[in-house]
N, C-alpha and C positions, 0 to 999 in steps of 0.2 A: 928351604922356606924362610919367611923373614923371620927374625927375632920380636919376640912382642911388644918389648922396648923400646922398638923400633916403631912396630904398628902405631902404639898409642902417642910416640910422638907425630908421627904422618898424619894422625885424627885430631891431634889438638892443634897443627899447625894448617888444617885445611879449614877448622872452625874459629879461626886467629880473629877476623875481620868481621865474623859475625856467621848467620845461617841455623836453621835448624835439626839439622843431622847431615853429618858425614859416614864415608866408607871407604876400605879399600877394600876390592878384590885382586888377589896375586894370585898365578896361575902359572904352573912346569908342567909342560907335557911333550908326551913325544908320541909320534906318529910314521905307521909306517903303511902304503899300499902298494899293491902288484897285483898286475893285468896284463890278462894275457886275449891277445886278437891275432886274427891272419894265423890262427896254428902257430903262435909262438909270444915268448912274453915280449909284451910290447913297454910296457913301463914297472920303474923301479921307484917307489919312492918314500925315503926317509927323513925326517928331521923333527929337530928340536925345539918348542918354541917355551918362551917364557917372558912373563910381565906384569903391570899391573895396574888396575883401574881406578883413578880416585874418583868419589863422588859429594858433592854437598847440593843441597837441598834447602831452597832458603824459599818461602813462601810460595810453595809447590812448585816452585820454578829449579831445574836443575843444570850444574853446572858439572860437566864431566873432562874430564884429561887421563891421559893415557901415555906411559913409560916404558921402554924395554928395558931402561936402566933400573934394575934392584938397588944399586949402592943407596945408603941412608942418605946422603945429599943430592941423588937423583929425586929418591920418594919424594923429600923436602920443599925440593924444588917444582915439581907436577902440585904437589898439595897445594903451594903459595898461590900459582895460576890459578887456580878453582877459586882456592876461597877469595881471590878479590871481585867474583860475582857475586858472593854475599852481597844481602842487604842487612843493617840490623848493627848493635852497637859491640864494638870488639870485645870477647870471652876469653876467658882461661881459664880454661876447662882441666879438673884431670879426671882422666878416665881409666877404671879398672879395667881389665877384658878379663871375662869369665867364660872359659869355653862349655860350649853347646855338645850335647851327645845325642845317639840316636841308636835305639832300640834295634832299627834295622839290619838287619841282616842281608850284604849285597858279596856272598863269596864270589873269589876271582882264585880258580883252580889253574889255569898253564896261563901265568900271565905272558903277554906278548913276548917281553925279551929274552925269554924261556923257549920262542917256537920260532924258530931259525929260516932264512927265507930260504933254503933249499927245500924244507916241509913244505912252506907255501907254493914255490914252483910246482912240484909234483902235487898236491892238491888241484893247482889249474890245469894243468897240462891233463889229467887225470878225468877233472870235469871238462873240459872241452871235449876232448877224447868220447867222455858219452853224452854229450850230445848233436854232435856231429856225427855219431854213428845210429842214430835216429831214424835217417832219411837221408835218401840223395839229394833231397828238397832243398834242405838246412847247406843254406851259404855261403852264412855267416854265424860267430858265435864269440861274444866274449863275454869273458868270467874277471872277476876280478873281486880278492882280499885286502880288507882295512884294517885296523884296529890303533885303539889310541891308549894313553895311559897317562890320565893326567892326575895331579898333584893339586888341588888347589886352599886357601887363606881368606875367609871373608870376615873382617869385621866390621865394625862399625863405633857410632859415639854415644851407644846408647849401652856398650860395656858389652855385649854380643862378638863371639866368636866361635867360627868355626874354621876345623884341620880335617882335610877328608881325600879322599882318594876315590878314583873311580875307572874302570876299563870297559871298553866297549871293541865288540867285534863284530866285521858284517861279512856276509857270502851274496855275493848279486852278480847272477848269469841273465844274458839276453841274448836270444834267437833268434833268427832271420832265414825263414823259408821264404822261396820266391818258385815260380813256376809262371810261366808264358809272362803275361803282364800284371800277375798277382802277386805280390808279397803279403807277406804277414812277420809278427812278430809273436815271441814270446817270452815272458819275463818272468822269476824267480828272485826274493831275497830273502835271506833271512838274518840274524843280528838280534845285538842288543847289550843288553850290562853283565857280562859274562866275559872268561878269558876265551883259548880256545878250545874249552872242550866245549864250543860252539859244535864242532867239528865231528864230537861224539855224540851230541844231541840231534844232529840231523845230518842224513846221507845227503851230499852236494853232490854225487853224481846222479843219486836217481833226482834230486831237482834240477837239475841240467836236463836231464831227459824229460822229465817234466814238463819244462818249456819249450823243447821242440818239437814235443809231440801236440804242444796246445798252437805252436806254429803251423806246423805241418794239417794239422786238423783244421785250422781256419782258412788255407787252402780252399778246399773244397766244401765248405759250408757256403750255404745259400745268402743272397742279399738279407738283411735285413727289414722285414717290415715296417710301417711306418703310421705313423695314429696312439691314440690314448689309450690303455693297456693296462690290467694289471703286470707286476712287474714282483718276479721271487728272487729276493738278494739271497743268495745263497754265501754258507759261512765263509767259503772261501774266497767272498768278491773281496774281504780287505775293508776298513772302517775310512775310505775316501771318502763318503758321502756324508760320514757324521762329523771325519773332521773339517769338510770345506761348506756343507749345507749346514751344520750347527756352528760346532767347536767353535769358529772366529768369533761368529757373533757371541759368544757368554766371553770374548777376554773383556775383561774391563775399563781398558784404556780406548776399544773402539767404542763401547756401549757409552763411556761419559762424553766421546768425543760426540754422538749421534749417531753415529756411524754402521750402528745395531739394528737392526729390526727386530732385536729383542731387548731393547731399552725400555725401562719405564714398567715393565711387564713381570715383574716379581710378584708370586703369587698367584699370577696367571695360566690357565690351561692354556699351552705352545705344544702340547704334543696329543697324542693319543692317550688313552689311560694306560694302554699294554707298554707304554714308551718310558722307559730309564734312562738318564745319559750321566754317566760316572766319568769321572778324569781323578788319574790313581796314579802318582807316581810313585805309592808303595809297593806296585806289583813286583815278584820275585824278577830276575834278569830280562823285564821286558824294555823298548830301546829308548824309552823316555822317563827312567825310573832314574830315582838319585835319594839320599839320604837327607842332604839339601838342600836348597835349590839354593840359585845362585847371587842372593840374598844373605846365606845362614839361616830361613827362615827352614823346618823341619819340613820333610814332604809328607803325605797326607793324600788320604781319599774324601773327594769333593763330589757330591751328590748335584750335579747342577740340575736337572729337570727329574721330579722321579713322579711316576704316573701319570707323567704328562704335567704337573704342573713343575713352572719352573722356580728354583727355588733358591738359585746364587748365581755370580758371576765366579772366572777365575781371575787374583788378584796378585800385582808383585805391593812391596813397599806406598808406593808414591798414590798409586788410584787406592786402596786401600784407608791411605789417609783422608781421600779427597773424599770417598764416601761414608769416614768412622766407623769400620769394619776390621778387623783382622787381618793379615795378608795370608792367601790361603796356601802358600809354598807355590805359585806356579812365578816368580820374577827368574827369567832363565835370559841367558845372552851366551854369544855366538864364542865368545873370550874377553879377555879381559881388553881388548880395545874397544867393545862395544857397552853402553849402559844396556840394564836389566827393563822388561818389558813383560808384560802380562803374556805368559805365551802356556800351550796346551802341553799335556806331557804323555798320558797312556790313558787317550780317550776312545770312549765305547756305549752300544747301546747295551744295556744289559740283558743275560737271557731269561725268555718266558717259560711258558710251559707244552707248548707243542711240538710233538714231534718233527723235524726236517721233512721228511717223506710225507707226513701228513697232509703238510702246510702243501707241497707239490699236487697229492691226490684231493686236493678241497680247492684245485685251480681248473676251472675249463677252460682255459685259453690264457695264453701270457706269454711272457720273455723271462725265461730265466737267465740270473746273471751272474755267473760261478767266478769271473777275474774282470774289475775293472781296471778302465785307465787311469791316462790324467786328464782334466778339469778345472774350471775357473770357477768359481762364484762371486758375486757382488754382497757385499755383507749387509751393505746400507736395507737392500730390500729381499734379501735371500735366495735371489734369483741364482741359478747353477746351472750348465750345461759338462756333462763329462762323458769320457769315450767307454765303449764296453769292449771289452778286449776277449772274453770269451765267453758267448750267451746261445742259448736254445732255444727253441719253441717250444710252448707245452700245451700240447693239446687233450682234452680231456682225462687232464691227472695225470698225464705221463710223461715223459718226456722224449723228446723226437727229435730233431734234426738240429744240427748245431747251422748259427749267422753270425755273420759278420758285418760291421761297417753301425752298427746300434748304435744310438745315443742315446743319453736320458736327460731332458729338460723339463727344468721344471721348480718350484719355488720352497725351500728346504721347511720355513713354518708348514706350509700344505703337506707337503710329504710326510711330514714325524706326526701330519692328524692323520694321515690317509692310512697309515700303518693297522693292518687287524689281526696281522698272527703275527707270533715271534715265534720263533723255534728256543730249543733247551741249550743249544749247541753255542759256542761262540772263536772267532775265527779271527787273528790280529797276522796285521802285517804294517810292514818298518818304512818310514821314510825320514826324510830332510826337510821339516816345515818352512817355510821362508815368509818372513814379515819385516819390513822397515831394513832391509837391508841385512837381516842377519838370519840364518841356519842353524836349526839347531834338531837335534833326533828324538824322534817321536814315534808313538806304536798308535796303530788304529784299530778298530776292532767292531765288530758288530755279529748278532746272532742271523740266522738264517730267517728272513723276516716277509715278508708280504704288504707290498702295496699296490692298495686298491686300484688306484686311476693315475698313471703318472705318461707322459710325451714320451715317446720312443721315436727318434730318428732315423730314418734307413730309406732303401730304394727299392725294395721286394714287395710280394704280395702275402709272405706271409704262408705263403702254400707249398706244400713237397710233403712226399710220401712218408709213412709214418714209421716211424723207427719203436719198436718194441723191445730193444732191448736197452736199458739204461747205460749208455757205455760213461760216462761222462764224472761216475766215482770211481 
């Protein structure tokens, strides 16, 4: 990593010409995945990357460049670029850097270059293997291991530094039953801020099998009905809904831009009163955690809606300013070639106080939705449409026949009023967020919850023989 000597010359030579705050972020990581498809591994992939990002800021306008070259007359050189978008009269500045610490605790037990890709092969080879032996249904099936381990340097000219390290590893199988002219799919992952005793935390072959048994069973599940419905998210649909129906709209680069339908609206009831929505990226190894974000600003638990009313935005640096607020740790970017942006990090609703089974026996009639898909929403007016990947009907408190082919439409402020039970339970699963170009990992989450009246998509009637036995935990 660079020298500090170094840093604070790069920060006084990118604030030469003028501007009101500089940065650099440098970043070393290495990366390594394998995948295996067709019954065999299909790809290898290793490498190294490193670099680093200058930034200045001169009358909330930002000027960014980006370097693979570390040498101190590389940094030099990237800084000079920026700072002649300054506006403002030339400074010379010195700056101390005082580094930044953080209470958190993120252990990395088998880091990556500890766990040898012959491990990993037999891992895959191991979960394919079950679940491919599933069903004669299944196939297709591929499995595939990530992990990263990066390094990274943020400071800035306001004397702020941060030295941190961080490892993340993911497990992501997908299924492919097909019969006559039906296919279906099924998906598992799991991940997050952990090394690989990932691996010890959770069995990858019973979640391989997992997913092809959720394949294999939407086979023969009935069309989906179709009309306004209550709808039971069950814990294990995964927090997609909270982070495509909410989550965007509270970042706060789209809310100043308009771009929110929850602009303007601080203080206001946007939800249910049973309705919490937290964004934590202090939670232990979950996949959008970090000590700090990528800022140097510390991570933190942000209460954005609690009882329904809403009660912040999440903020990096730059909207932060524009609104005279704090930055709340969420300015996250994809590497150091991209600047920092208002992005989500381990968001969720939080849980109530009713039992799961409850909330099911207190429904006459519904859709439950035990694994969703993917889904778009529009933020400007919180309109969403997203696919149900594994859902039942429940008829009078129970549950009975598994559908396929469900959607759920419908407008995210309605939905988080429509909410009347939460369940105790709560249920996170990992994805790759995407905004303005850039990727970056995040955990979703929501309790087991109930709403009232929401659009269910589908081609059935809704009708078939009643299943009394709960197969479906």
């Amino acid at each position: 990593m660079l020298d500090h000597r170094v840093i604070a010359m790069v920060l006084k030579e990118a604030l030469k010409k003028g501007g009101d705050f500089a940065e650099i972020y440098v970043e070393e990581k290495n990366l390594t995945g394998v995948v295996c498809e067709d019954d065999k591994i299909e790809k290898v992939n290793s490498g190294r990357e490193s670099g680093a990002g200058i930034r200045v800021i001169s009358n909330e306008n930002t000027a960014y460049a980006y370097t693979n070259d570390l040498s101190e007359e590389g940094l030099l050189k990237t800084a000079a670029i920026v700072a002649h978008a300054a506006a403002g009269a030339a400074r010379d500045l010195s700056i101390n850097l005082k580094q930044r610490h953080s209470d958190l605790k993120l252990p990395f037990v088998i880091l990556p270059e500890a766990f040898s890709f012959e491990k990993k092969v037999k891992v895959l080879l191991d979960a394919n293997r079950a679940a491919r032996g599933v069903d004669p249904a299944i196939k297709q099936v591929t499995v595939s291991l990530a992990d990263l381990h990066k390094r990274f340097q943020v400071a800035n000219s306001l004397g702020h530094l941060v030295e941190d390290e961080i490892v993340r590893t993911r497990f992501v199988v997908n299924a492919v039953a097909a019969r006559e002219d039906i296919i279906q799919t099924g998906f598992e992952a799991v991940g997050g801020v952990l090394g690989w005793e990932l691996l010890e935390e959770f069995d990858v072959e019973q979640l391989s099998r997992q997913a092809a048994k959720r394949a294999v069973l939407m086979l023969d599940a009935r069309p989906a009905p179709a009309g306004r419905m209550p709808v039971v998210m069950f814990s294990t649909a995964g927090g997609t809904m909270v982070h495509e129906a909410c989550g965007h709209g509270l970042e706060a680069d789209l809310v100043q831009k308009g771009l929110s339908v929850y602009a303007g609206k601080i203080g206001q009831e946007v939800a249910a009163p049973v309705v919490s929505v937290i964004d934590d990226s202090s939670l232990p190894q979950k996949n959008g955690s970090f000590r700090f974000d990528d800022e140097g600003t510390p991570g933190r638990k942000n209460v954005l809606i609690d009882k329904g009313v809403l009660k912040g935005y999440m903020y990096d640096r730059l909207t932060a300013q524009k609104d005279g607020v704090e930055p709340s740790g969420n300015g996250r970017r994809e590497s150091y070639q991209h600047k920092p942006i208002p992005r989500m990090t381990n968001t969720y609703i939080a849980p109530g106080d009713h039992d799961p089974e409850d909330i099911i026996k207190d429904t006459p009639y519904g859709l439950l939705v035990k694994k969703m898909g993917g889904g778009q929403v529009n933020t400007t007016t919180g309109d969403f449409v997203f696919d149900v990947q594994e859902g039942y009907i429940i008829r009078n408190g129970e549950v009975q026949y598994p559908v396929r082919g469900a959607t759920l439409t419908g407008n995210g402020p309605e939905v988080l009023k429509s909410i009347d039970m939460v369940g105790n339970d709560l249920g996170f699963s990992i994805g790759t967020c995407g905004k303005d170009g850039q990727g970056v990992p995040v955990s979703d989450a929501q309790p087991t919850m109930r709403i009232k009246s929401i659009t269910v998509g589908g081609t059935g009637s809704g009708e078939g023989p009643e299943v009394r036995k709960v197969f479906w935990f």
